[in-house]
C-alpha positions as CSV (number, residue, x, y, z in Angstrom):
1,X,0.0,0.0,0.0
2,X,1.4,3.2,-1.1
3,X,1.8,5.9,1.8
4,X,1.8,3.4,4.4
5,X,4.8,2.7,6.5
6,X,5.0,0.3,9.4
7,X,7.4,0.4,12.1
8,X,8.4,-2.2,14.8
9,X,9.7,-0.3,18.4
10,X,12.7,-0.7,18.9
11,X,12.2,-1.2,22.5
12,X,9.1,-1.6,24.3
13,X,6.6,1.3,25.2
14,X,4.8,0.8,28.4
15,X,1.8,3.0,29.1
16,X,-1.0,3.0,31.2
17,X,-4.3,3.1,30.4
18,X,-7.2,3.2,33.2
19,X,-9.9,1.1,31.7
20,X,-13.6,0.3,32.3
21,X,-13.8,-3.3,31.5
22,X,-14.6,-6.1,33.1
23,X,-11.7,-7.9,33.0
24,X,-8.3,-4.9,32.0
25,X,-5.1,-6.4,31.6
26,X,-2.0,-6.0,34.3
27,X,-0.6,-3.5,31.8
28,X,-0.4,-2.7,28.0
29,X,2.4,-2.4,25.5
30,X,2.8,-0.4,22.2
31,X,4.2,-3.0,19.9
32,X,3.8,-1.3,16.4
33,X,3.4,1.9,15.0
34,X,2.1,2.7,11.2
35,X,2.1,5.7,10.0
36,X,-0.4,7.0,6.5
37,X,-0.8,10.0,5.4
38,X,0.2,11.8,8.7
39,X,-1.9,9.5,10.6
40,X,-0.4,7.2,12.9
41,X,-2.1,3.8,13.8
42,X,-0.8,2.5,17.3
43,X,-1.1,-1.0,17.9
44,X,-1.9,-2.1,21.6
45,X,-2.0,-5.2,23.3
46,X,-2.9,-5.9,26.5
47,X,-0.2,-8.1,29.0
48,X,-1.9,-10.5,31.4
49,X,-0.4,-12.9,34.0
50,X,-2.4,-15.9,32.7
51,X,-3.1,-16.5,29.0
52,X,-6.3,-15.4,27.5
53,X,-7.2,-17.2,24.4
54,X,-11.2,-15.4,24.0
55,X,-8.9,-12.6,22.8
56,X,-7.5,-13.5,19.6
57,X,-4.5,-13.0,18.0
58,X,-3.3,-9.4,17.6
59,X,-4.1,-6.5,19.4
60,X,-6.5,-5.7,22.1
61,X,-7.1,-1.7,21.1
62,X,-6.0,0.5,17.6
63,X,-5.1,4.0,18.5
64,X,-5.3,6.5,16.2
65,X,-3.6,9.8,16.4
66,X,-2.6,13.1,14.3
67,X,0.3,15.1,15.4
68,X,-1.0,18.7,15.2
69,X,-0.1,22.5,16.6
70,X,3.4,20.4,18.2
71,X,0.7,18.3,20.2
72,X,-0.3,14.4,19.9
73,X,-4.0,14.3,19.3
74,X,-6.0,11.2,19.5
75,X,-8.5,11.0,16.4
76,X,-10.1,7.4,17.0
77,X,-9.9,3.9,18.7
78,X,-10.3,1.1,17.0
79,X,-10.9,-2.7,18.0
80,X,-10.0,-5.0,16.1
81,X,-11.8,-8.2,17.9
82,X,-14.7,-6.7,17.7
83,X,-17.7,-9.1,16.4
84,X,-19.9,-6.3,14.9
85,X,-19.1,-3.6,12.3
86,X,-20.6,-1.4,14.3
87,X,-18.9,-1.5,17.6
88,X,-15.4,-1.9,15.7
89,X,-14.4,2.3,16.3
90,X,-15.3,4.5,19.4
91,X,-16.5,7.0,17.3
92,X,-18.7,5.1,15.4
93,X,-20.3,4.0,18.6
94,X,-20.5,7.6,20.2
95,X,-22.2,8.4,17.1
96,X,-24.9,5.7,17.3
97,X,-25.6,6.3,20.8
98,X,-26.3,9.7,20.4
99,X,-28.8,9.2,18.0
């Protein structure tokens, strides 16, 4: 794919995320980072003690940011796991539940 490059992290990334769910992992790690067309697609996957297999292979959460005005602006969060079309960005579902 033209304008589309991928880059593996050199070393890890820890961050922290607080999360809502049921079940959050012990932490989370920033594995890969693509960037298109000044966009930058940040994969995350989410470290736990014990394996979880309901979780699939890849990652747990797709950031999506813009670096604008010498800031780092989150744009959209995508899952990739996710079993309906609908539910598969946060803004697609802020948008159907404000309807």
């Amino acid at each position: 794919m033209s304008g589309r490059r991928k880059r593996s992290l050199t070393k890890p990334y820890w961050i922290l995320i607080r999360s809502s769910t049921r079940n959050p992992a012990e932490h989370y790690l920033v594995r890969e980072v693509t960037e298109r067309n000044g966009q930058f697609l940040v994969e995350i996957y989410g470290i736990w003690n014990a394996p979880r297999t309901e979780l699939g292979e890849g990652p747990q959460v797709v950031a999506e940011l813009t670096h604008m005005q010498d800031r780092w602006m989150f744009i959209n969060f995508h899952y990739p796991n996710s079993v309906y079309p609908a539910s598969e960005n946060l803004v697609s579902m802020l948008k159907f539940a404000l309807r």
